[in-house]
N, C-alpha and C positions, 0 to 999 in steps of 0.2 A: 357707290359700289354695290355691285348686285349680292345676294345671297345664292347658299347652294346648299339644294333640297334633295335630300333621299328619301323617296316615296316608297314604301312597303306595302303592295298591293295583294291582293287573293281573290276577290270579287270584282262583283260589279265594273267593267270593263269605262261603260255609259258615263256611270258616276266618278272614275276616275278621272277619267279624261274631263271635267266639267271641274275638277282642283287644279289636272295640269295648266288648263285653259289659262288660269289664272295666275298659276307660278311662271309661264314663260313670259308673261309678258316682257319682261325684263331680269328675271332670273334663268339658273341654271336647274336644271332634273335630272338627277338620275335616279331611274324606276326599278325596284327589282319585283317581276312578279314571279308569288309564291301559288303552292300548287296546281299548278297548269300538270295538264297532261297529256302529253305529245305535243306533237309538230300541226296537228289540226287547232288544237285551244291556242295554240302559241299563234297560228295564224288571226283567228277569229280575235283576240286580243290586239296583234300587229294593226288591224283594219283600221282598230280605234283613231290610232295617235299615224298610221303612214302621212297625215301633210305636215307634220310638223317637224321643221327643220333638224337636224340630228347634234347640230349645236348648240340645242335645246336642249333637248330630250335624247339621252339614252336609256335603251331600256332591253335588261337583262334577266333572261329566262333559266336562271344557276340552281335554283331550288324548288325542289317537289315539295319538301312541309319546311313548316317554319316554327308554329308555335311550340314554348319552352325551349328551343335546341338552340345550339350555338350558331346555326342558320339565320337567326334575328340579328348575332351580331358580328358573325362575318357578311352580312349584305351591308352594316354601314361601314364595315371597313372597308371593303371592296368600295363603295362610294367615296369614301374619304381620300384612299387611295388614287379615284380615277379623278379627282378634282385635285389633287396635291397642287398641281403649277399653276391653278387657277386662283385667278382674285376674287374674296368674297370677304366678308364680316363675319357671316356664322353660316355654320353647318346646320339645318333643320332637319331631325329626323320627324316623319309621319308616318303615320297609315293611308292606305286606300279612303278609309272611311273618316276623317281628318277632314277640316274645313278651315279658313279663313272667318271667321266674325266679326274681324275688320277689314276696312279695306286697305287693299293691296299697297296706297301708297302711305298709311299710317304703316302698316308692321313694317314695311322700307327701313321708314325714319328709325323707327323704334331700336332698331339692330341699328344704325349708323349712328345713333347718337351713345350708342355702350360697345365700342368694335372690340373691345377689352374684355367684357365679361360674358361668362356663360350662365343660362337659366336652365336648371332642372330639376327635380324635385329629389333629394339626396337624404337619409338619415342613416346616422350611423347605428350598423350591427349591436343588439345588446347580447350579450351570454348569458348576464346572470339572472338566473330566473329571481323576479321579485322587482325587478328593477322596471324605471318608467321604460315604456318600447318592447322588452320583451316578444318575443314574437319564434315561438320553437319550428311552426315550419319555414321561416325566413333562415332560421339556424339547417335546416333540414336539406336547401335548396343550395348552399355552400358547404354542412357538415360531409354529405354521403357522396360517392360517385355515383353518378348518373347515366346509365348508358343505354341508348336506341337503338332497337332491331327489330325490325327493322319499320315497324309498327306500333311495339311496344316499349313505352320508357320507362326504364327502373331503374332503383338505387341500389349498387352493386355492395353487398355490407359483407361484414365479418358474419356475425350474429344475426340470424336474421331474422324480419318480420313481417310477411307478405302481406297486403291489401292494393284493394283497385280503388282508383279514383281520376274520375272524367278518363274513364276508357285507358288510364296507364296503370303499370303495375310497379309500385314503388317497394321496394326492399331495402330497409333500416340498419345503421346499425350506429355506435356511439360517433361523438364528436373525435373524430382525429385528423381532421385535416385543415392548413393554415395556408394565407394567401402568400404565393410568392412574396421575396423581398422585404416582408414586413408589411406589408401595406396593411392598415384596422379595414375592414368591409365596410362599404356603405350599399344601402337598397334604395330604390326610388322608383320611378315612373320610365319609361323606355322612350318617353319623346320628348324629346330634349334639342336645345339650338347651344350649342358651344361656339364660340371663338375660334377662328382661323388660329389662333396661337393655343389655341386647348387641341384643337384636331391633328397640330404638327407635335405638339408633347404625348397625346395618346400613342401615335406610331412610333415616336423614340421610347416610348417606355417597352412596347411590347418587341420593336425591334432589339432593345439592351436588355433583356429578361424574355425568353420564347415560355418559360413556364405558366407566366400568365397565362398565356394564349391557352398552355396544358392545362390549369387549373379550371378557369371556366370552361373547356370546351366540357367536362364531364362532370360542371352544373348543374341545379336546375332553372329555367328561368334566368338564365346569363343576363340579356338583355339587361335585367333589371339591378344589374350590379356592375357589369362590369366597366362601363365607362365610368359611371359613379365614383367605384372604388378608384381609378385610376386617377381619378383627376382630384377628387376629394382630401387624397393625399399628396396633391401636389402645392403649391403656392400659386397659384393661379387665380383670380378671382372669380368664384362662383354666385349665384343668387339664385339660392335654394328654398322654394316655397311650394305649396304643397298643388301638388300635377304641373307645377311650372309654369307655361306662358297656356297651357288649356285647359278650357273648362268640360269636367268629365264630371258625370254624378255617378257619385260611390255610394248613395244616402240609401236608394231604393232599397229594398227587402222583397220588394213582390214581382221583382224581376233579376234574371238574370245581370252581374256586374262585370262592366257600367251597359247601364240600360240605353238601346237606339231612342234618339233623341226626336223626339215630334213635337208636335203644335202646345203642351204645355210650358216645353223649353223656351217658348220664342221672346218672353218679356226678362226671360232671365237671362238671354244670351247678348239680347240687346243691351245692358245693361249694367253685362260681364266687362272688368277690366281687363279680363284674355283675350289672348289675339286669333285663336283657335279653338277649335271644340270638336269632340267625339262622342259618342260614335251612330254617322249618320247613316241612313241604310234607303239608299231610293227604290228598293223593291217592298221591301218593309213598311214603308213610310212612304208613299209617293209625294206627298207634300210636303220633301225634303226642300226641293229646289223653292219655294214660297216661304218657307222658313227660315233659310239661311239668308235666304233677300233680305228678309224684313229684318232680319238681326244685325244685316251690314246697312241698312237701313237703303236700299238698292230698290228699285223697281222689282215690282210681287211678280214678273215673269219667270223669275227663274234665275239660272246665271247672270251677273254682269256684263253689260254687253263690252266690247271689245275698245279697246280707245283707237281713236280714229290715226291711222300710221303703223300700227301697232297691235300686238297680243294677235289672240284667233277665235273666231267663233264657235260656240259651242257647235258642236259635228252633229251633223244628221245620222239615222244607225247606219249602219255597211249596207250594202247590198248583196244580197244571199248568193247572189248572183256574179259577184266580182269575183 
């Protein structure tokens, strides 16, 4: 049984299509990319993926930003949504800059032999300060309202306390707000593969409770709680470990986190029991494609070439000219 993937793109057009390459073989896509602007980038994006069949690949152009908004996680609902009648094992969410570092018919197996449980990296909310986990802006990102204008995102408070950071304007004020229903919070990592039977209980939960949808939509950083919460509090089987089935480095200090991964990564990726890793950048890093080979242990040209019947090859650029 195939899987089905929800790709979160905003870059690199090239390097996408060189993951999709690989998820169609025998899986399903759907793409949402984020900040395009207009009907020309929307084209110039379009050129990437037009031979690839649309029973493949869909791919939807719904959002101008994405980062922190409730935009991260209305595009996998929207996904989740457009795959409902289809048959799959788990739902994978990614990024554009998301990889395979194995190959394509080990992660298969991997998800058919657990069609039951979901992987993603979950801890629950602490409050009290002193306590192991503690974490006040993790409290900050479900305490305040949160709201975008259209540029600018701040926390709507009582009390207030203005400062900027990474270009938003966040405004404080106490802890007064709880998750519908009673659910306790959880936070974790935003890429995550759930169970066809976790993605039918996510939709009944927010279809019989629409406040959830209210609560995080005026979040910060949704993405990173709310399926969590949802399912964390459900009976369902989870396997929750830390970034889930990818390997991201959190460890750096003298870079930006998680740091675009190059040729230092290549014996560790090789050698990772994850099935994925972030975050790769082939503008950044042109010896992304030599890296990621050597980690799937694949011929050093580049992408994996196509199986014969099947999949597609990696695309030549467009033509300036079409």
């Amino acid at each position: 049984m195939t899987q089905a993937y929800c790709v979160s793109a905003h870059k690199n057009p090239q390097q996408v299509r060189m993951l999709v390459d690989h998820l169609c073989e025998e899986d399903l896509v759907y793409m949402n990319v984020f900040n395009h602007r207009g009907a020309g980038e929307r084209a110039a994006w379009g050129k990437w993926f037009s031979d690839i069949p649309p029973d493949r690949l869909f791919i939807r152009y719904r959002y101008k930003r994405g980062w922190g908004t409730f935009s991260q996680v209305q595009a996998a609902l929207d996904a989740m949504n457009y795959f409902k009648d289809a048959k799959y094992t788990h739902f994978v969410n990614l990024s554009g800059q998301c990889y395979p570092i194995k190959p394509m018919d080990e992660v298969r197996d991997f998800f058919r032999r657990s069609p039951e449980t979901s992987f993603m990296e979950a801890q629950a909310v602490v409050y009290e300060e002193g306590e192991e986990g503690y974490n006040p802006d993790i409290l900050g990102r479900l305490g305040y309202w949160w709201i975008r204008y259209p540029d600018i995102y701040f926390r709507l408070t009582g009390r207030s306390n203005f400062g900027f950071r990474n270009k938003f304007l966040k405004v404080r004020r106490r802890w007064n707000k709880e998750v519908p229903g009673g659910l306790r919070p959880y936070k974790g990592s935003s890429w995550f593969m759930l169970s066809k039977d976790a993605v039918d209980h996510v939709l009944e939960a927010i279809a019989g409770d629409p406040r959830i949808i209210g609560f995080f939509r005026r979040s910060g950083l949704p993405d990173e709680s709310f399926f969590h919460t949802i399912l964390m509090n459900s009976a369902l089987p989870v396997v929750s470990e830390p970034q889930g089935l990818h390997y991201i480095d959190w460890s750096r200090d003298d870079v930006p986190n998680p740091p675009v991964l190059d040729g230092r990564y290549f014996d560790a990726l090789r050698s990772s029991p994850k099935l994925f890793a972030r975050k790769f950048d082939i503008v950044a890093e042109p010896g992304i494609s030599t890296g990621r080979a050597r980690a799937r242990g694949e011929d050093l040209g580049g992408a994996a070439p196509a199986r014969p019947g099947r999949g597609l090859r990696r695309p030549a650029p467009p033509s300036v000219d079409s």
